[in-house]
Phi, psi and omega in degrees: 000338191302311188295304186314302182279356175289315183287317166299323155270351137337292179321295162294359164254306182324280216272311178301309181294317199268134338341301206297312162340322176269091199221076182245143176296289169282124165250180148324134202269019152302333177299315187301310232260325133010266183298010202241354204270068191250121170286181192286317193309310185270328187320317184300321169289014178088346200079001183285160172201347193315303172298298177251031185250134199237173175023176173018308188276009183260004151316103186096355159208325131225115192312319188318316190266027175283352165289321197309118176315143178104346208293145121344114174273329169220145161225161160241124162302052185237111166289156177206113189260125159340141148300109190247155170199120184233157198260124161242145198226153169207151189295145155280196173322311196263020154091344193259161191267130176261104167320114184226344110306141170212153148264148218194113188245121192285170181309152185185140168209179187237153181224128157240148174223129200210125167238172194215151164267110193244125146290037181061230175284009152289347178088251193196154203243174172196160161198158189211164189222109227203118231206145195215120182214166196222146171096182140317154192249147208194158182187332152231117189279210198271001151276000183062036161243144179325146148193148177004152176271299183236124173317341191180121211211152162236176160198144165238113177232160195186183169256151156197166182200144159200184198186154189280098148326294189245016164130266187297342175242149171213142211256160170173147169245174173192158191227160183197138169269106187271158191218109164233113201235142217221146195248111171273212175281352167255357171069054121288117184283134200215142172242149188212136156254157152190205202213146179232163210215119170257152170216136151205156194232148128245146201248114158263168209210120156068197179284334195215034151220120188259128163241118180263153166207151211211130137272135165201160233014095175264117149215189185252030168084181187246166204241071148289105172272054156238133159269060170245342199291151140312142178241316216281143168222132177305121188270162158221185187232166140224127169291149087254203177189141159228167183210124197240142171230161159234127139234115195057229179268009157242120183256114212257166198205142203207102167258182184177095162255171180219165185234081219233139049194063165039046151285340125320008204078163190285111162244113191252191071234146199224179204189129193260133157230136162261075234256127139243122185034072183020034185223352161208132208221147161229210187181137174206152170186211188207135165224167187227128178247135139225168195197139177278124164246131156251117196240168186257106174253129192285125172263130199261338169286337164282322200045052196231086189314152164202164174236149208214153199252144188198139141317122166246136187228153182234121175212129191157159182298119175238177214190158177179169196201132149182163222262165139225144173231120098104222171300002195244133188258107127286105193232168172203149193222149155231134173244153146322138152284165153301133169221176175291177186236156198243155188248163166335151181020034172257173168218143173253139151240136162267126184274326187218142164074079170266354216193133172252156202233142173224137182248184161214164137217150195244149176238097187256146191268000000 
């Protein structure tokens, strides 16, 4: 046991030092889309995973359960986020409130695909593949010449591997080769490469409590060449604990992450999942995400773009469902959308797009 707490403060000093470390302003817009490679299984739970993300899906968030027995051997992913559009208001001259801004996020989804190998006491091997694209699908412009399919894309392809070290503890990384192309203000295209890095442990205590801790996407930013482009990605910590029971024909699951160090305000999720005789299961939870964005806001008495530096927050209640046939997994999750934070007197409405939705399916052989 001795060995066991050493490695959890190790551990714990490594990932508190590379968070405090990250302290770039502007990011990538690869920095999001990263932090988004979550499947409908935890997406359902609030986002918690830390503690309780097993197989196939800890790929791309904490490596370490890609060992867990039982685990998804192939899953497939696809997120789908809204065309969001929000009214920011403020009083006039007559005390009453005016629309005088809007922000505005265009349609964008993720497609993942992640499978894992388990090599017996060699631990386990995984690879994933993970595609991001923003804007419209496009293939010709109004002159009919040939140009890009989506104006702005990420892509990840990587590796993971992890394995039980002390019985009770198990340890795992993953590495991912980034690909990003990003559209500035002149409808110029720009690709930046770089390489990003997940480490993680999870620890069990007794039969029904697991505590994960996850550094991720440790990288040094992407090789844009302009440097006006954002390059940077955000290291982050994530804490949980999870706690799993059988009781009779129900398997019941608790999860509770943290995000530290809570500069931005306290980012949680926390999350239930409820299994009957392992074949329909449901799920809810609750998360508070933020993140600094600078973004392009319309001014409407100007009709005029500016870019304004604005806390974005995601909060709110999520859901989720899913199916097992036989080795075949169905899942489907809704999460809150990012919406802007409002300053002194101000009021927000979303006029369009509140909720992102993910489905998955696992195959295990």
């Amino acid at each position: 046991m001795k060995y066991v707490h050493r490695w959890l403060f190790l551990v714990c000093y490594f990932l508190i030092w590379s968070s405090i470390a990250s302290a770039a302003n502007t990011t990538a817009t690869a920095d999001s889309f990263l932090k988004q490679l979550i499947g409908a299984e935890y997406h359902g739970m609030g986002g918690s995973f830390a503690g309780g993300t097993r197989g196939a899906d800890a790929l791309g968030n904490n490596p370490a359960g890609i060992s867990a027995p039982g685990g998804n051997r192939l899953v497939v992913h696809t997120i789908r986020f809204p065309r969001t559009i929000a009214l920011l208001s403020k009083p006039n001259h007559d005390s009453a409130y005016e629309d005088y801004s809007r922000f505005e996020q265009g349609a964008s989804g993720i497609e993942m695909l992640n499978w894992v190998m388990p090599m017996g006491k060699f631990g386990t091997l995984g690879l994933a593949v993970a595609f991001g694209q923003d804007g419209p699908f496009r293939r010709v412009n109004y002159l009919g010449k040939a140009i890009n399919s989506f104006p702005e894309n990420n892509l990840a392809a990587g590796f993971g591997y992890g394995v039980n070290i002390f019985g009770n503890t198990v340890v795992g990384f993953d590495a991912k080769w980034l690909r990003s192309k990003v559209v500035d203000a002149d409808a110029t295209e720009h690709i930046g490469h770089g390489y990003a890095y997940n480490v993680g442990i999870i620890q069990q205590f007794g039969s029904a409590l697991h505590v994960g801790i996850a550094a991720r996407n440790l990288s040094n930013g992407l090789s844009f060449s302009n440097i006006a482009i954002p390059d940077k990605i955000e290291r982050t910590i994530v804490v949980g604990i999870a706690y799993q029971r059988e009781i009779s024909d129900i398997s019941l699951r608790i999860g509770l992450d943290a995000h530290p160090p809570f500069s931005d305000g306290i980012q949680a999720n926390v999350g239930a999942e409820v299994w009957y005789r392992n074949r329909i299961g449901g799920r809810i939870g609750f998360l508070r995400h933020t993140e600094k964005r600078y973004a392009s806001v319309f001014l409407l008495q100007d009709a005029a773009f500016e870019t304004q530096e604005r806390l974005w927050k995601a909060e709110g209640i999520s859901y989720g469902i899913g199916f097992r046939f036989g080795s075949l997994t169905l899942n489907v999750g809704y999460t809150p959308q990012f919406r802007p934070t409002v300053g002194e007197e101000e009021r927000l409405h979303v006029a369009q797009g509140e909720a992102v939705y993910t489905f998955s399916i696992g195959q295990t052989f």
